[in-house]
C-alpha positions as CSV (number, residue, x, y, z in Angstrom):
1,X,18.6,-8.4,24.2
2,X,17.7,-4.6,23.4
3,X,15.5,-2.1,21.2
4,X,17.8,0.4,19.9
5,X,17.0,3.1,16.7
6,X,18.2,2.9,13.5
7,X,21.5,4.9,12.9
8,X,23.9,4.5,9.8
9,X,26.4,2.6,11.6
10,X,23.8,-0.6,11.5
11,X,23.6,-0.3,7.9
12,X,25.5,-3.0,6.9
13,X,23.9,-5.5,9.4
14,X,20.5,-4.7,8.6
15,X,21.2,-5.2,4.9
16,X,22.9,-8.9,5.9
17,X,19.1,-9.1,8.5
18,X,17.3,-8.1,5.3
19,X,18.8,-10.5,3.0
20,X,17.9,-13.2,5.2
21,X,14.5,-12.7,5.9
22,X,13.6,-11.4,2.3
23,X,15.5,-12.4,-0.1
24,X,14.5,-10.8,-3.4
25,X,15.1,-7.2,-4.0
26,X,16.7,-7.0,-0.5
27,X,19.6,-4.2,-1.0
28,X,17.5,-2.0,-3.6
29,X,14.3,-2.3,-1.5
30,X,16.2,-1.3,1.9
31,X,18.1,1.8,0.0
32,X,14.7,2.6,-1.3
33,X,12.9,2.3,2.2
34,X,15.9,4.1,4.0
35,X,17.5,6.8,1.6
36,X,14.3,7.9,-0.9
37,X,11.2,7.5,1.0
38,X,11.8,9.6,3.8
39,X,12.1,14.0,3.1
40,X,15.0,13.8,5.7
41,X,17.1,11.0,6.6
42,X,16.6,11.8,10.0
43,X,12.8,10.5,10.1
44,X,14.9,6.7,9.6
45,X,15.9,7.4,13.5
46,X,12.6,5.9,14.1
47,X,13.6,2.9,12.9
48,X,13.9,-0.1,15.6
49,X,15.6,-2.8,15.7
50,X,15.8,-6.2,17.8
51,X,20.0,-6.8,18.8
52,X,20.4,-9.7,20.5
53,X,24.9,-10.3,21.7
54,X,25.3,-7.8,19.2
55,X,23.4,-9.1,15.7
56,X,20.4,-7.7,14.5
57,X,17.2,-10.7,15.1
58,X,14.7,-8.6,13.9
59,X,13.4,-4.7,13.1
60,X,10.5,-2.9,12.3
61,X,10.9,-0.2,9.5
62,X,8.5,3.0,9.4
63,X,7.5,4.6,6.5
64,X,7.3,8.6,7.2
65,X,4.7,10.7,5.6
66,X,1.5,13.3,6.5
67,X,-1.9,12.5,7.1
68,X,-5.0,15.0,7.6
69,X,-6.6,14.2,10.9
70,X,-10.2,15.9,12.0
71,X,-9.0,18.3,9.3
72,X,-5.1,19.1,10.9
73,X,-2.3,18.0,9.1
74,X,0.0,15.8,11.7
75,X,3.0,13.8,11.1
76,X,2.6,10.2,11.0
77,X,4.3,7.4,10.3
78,X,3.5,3.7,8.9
79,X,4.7,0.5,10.5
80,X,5.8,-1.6,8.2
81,X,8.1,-4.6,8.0
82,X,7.9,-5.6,11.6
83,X,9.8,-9.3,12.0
84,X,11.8,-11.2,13.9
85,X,13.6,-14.3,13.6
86,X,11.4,-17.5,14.5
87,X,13.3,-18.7,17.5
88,X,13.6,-15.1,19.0
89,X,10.0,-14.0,18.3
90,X,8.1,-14.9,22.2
91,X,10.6,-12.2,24.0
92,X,11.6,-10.0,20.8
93,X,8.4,-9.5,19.5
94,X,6.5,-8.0,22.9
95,X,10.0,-5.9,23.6
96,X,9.7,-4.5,20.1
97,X,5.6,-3.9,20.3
98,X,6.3,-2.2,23.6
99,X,8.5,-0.3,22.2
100,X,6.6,0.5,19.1
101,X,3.7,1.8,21.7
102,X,6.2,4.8,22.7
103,X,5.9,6.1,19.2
104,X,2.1,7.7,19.1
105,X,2.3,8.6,15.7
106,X,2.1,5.1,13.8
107,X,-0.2,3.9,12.0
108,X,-0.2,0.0,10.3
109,X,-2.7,-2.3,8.6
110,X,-2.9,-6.2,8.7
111,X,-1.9,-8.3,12.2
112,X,-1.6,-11.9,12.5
113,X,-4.3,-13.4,14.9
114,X,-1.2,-13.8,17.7
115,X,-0.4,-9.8,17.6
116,X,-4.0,-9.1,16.8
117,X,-4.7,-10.3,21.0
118,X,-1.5,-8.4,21.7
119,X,-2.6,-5.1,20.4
120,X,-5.9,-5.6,22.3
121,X,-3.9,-6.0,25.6
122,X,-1.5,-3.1,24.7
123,X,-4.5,-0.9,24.2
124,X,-3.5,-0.3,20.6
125,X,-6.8,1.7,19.1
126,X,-8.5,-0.3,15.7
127,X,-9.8,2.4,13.6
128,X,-11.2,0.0,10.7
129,X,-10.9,-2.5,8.4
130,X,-9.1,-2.8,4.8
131,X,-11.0,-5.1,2.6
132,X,-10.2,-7.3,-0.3
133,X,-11.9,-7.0,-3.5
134,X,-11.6,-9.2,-6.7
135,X,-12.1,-8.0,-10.1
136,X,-13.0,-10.9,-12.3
137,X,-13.1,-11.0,-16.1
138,X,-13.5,-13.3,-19.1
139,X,-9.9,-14.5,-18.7
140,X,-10.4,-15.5,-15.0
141,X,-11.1,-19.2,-16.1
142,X,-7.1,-19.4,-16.8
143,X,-7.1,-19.8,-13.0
144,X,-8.1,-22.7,-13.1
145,X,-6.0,-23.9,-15.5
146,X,-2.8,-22.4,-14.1
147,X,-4.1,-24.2,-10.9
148,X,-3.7,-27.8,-13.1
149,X,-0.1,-26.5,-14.5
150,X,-1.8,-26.7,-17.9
151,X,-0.5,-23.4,-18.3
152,X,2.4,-21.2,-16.5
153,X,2.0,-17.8,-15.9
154,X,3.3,-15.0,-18.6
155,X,6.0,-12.9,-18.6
156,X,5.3,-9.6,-17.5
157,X,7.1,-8.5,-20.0
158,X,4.3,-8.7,-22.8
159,X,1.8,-7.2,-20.7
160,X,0.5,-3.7,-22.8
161,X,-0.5,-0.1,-21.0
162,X,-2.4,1.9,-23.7
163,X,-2.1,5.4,-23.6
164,X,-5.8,6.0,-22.9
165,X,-8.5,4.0,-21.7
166,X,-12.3,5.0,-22.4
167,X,-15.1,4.4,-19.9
168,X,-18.4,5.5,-20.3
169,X,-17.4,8.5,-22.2
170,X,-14.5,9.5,-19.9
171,X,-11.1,9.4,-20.6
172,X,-8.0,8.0,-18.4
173,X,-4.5,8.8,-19.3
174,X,-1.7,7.5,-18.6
175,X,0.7,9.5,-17.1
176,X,4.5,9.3,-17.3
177,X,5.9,11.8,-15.5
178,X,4.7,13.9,-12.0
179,X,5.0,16.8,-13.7
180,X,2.1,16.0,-15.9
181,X,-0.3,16.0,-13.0
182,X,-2.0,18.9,-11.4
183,X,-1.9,17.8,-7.9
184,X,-4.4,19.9,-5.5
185,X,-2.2,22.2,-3.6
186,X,-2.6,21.0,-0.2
187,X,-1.9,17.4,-1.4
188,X,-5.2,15.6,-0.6
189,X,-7.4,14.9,-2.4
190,X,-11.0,13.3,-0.9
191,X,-12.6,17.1,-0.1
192,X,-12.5,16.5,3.8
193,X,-14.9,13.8,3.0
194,X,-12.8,11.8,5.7
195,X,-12.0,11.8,9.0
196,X,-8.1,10.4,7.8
197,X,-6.9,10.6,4.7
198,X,-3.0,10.4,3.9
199,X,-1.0,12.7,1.6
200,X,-0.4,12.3,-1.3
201,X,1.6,15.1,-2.4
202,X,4.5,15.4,-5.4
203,X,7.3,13.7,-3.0
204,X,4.9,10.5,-1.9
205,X,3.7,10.3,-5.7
206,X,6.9,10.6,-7.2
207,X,9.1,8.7,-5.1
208,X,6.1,6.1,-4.0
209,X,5.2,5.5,-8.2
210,X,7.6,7.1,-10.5
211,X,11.0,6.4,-9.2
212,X,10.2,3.1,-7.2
213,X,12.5,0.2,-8.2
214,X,9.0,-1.7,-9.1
215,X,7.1,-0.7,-12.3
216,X,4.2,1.2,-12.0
217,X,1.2,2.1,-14.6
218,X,-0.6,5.8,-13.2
219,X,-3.3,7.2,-15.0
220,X,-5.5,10.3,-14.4
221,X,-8.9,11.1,-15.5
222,X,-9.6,13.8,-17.9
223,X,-10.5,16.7,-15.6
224,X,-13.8,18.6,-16.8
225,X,-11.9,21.7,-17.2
226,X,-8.0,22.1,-18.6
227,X,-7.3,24.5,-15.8
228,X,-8.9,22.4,-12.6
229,X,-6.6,20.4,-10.7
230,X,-6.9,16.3,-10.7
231,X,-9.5,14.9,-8.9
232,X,-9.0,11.0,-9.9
233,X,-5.9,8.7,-10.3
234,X,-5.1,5.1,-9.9
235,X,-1.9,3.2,-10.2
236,X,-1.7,-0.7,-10.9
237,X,1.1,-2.9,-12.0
238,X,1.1,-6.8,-12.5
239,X,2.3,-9.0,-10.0
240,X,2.0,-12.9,-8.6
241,X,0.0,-13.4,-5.8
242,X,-0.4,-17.1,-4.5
243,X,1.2,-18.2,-7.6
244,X,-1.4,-16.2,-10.1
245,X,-1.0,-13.4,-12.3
246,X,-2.7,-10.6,-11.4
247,X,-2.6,-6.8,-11.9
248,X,-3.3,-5.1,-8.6
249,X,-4.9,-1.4,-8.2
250,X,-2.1,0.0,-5.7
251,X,-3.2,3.3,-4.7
252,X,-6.2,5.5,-6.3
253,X,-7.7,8.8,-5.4
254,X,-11.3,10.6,-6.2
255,X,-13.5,13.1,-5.4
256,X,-15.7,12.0,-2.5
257,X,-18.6,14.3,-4.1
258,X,-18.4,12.2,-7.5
259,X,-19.1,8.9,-6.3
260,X,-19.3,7.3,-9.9
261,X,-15.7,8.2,-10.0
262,X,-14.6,4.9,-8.0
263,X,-16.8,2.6,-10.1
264,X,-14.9,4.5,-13.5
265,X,-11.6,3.3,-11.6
266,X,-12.9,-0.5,-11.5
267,X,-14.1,-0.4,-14.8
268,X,-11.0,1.3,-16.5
269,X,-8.7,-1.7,-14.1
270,X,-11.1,-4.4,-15.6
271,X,-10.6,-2.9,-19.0
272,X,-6.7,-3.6,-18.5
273,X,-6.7,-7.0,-16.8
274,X,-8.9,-8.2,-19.9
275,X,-6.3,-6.6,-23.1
276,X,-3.5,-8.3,-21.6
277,X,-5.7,-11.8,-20.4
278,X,-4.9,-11.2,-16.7
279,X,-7.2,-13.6,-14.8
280,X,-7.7,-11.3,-11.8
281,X,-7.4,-7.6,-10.5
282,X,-6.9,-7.4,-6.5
283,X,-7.8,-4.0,-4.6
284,X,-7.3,-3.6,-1.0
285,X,-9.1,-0.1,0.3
286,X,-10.5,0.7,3.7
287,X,-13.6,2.4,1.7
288,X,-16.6,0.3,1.9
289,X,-17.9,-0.7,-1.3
290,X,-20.3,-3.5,-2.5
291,X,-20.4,-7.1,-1.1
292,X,-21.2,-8.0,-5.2
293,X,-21.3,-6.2,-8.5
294,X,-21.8,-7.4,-11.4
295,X,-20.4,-5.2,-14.4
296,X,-17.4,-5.2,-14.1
297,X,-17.8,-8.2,-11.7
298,X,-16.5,-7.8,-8.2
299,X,-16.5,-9.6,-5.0
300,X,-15.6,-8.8,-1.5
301,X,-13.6,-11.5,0.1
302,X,-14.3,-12.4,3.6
303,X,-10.4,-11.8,4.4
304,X,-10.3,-8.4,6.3
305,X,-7.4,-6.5,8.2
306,X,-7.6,-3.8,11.1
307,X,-5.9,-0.7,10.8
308,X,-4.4,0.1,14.3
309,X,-3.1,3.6,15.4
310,X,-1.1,4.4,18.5
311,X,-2.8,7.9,17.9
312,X,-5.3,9.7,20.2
313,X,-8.4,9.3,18.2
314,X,-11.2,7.6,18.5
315,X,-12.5,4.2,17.1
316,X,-14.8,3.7,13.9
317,X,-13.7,6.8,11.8
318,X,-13.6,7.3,7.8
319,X,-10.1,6.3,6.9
320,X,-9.2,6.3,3.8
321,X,-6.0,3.5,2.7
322,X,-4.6,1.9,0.2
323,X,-2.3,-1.0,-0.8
324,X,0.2,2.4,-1.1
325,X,0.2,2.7,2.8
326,X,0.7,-1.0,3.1
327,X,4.5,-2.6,3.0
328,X,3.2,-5.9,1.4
329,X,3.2,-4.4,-1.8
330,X,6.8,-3.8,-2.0
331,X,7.8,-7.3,-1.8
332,X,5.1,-8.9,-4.1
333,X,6.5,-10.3,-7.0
């Protein structure tokens, strides 16, 4: 058994890997992952994967980007899509986290309680916690009844995305193309508010939301001035999660300085879930926001996960991530 990188002439067995272990959208997902995301194809080199008398058992995929760190922009990369086949997984999956350790520049978010202990061992450094949040609305009592099967869940299909959405005198709109978005010029957008915070630039936005082989729904808020650049975006699309309909806030961006900002976000997300009768919105964010709220109402779930670095930083920082930097909304429904 042996770790070797990614190179074109695995291509074909990774797709075959990849169609076994996730079986919808395998081949357009894997293109996507290998050929779009990354500026140069060489960044896939990074890739690992598990060969065991000479088929692929398992991989870990990394998706390259930038972050800001203490205020220097580094080169990073997010683990994502780390698995192994079931009976290979004891001696595969600490080869392949060993391995992973050699590369100081990941970053990932969410471990099982079994690699959770093995990261502790390894000395992998936990930097903080994504939360889950819940945005209920009138319609969440269809839960229940979906729950009973006295009622399946809708086609996506009829779900609506209005061209503008008013919150408390501010205006979101929806944005079809990166062009129409005046992105700031560095590509980050919190003000060095945070201690990490991860680009997002024309080429992440573009290829991450506009030509992703999911549907997304981005919309910006009305700067105060036609000739300042963007300060506040967020992107959602419906998906299934546990069997539910649900329209989950992806990625969204604000000015650190203008707190109210995030709570216009929630409210504009409500606003959608309840025009198209969507029991539930679902936000995952490192940011730490209230246990409870009430208008729209929100709650924190108990269900946390650490985000890890191989990085030389320290522990406890202000990290700011999204479902966007996560892989497990690629492969939602």
């Amino acid at each position: 058994m042996e770790i070797v990188n990614f190179s074109p002439e695995y291509y074909n067995d990774l797709l075959a890997f990849s169609k076994k272990m996730w079986p919808r959208n395998s081949e357009e997902y894997l293109k996507y992952r290998l050929f779009q995301i990354p500026e140069n194809v060489e960044d896939n080199k990074h890739n690992l994967l598990v060969i065991n008398e000479g088929k692929i058992v398992g991989c870990t995929l990394y998706m390259p980007t930038k972050a800001r760190i203490y205020g220097k922009e580094e080169n990073i990369l997010w683990s994502h899509d780390m698995i192994v086949e079931e009976k290979y997984r004891g001696v595969a999956g600490l080869l392949l986290l060993i391995e992973m350790l050699k590369i100081k520049s990941t970053f990932g978010f969410g471990t099982t309680d079994i690699n959770y202990k093995i990261q502790k061992e390894l000395g992998t450094k936990f930097i903080g916690i994504a939360k889950h949040f819940i945005i209920f609305n009138f319609w969440s009592f269809k839960l229940l009844l979906i729950k009973l099967k006295l009622i399946g869940v809708p086609a996506r299909e009829k779900y609506s995305f209005p061209d503008e959405i008013s919150v408390k005198g501010k205006i979101f709109r929806r944005v079809l193309c990166i062009k129409e978005l005046k992105i700031p010029d560095n590509g980050y957008w919190s003000n060095s508010s945070v201690d990490i915070d991860f680009l997002r630039d024309e080429h992440f936005l573009k290829n991450r939301f506009f030509e992703n082989f999911n549907k997304y729904f981005f919309y910006k808020l009305d700067p105060a001035y036609k000739t300042q650049h963007d300060e506040c975006y967020f992107v959602v699309r419906p998906t299934v999660e546990d069997g539910y309909p649900v329209l989950s806030l992806v990625d969204f961006r604000f000015n650190f300085k203008k707190q109210e900002q995030i709570m216009l976000v929630f409210k504009a997300v409500a606003k959608i879930t309840k025009r198209n009768r969507i029991p539930l919105a679902t936000v995952r964010t490192s940011l730490e926001y209230k246990k409870l709220n009430l208008f729209p109402l929100i709650f924190k779930r108990n269900s946390r996960m650490d985000i890890v670095t191989y990085f030389p930083v320290n522990t406890n920082l202000m990290v700011f991530i999204t479902n966007a930097d996560s892989d497990s909304d690629f492969l939602l429904e």
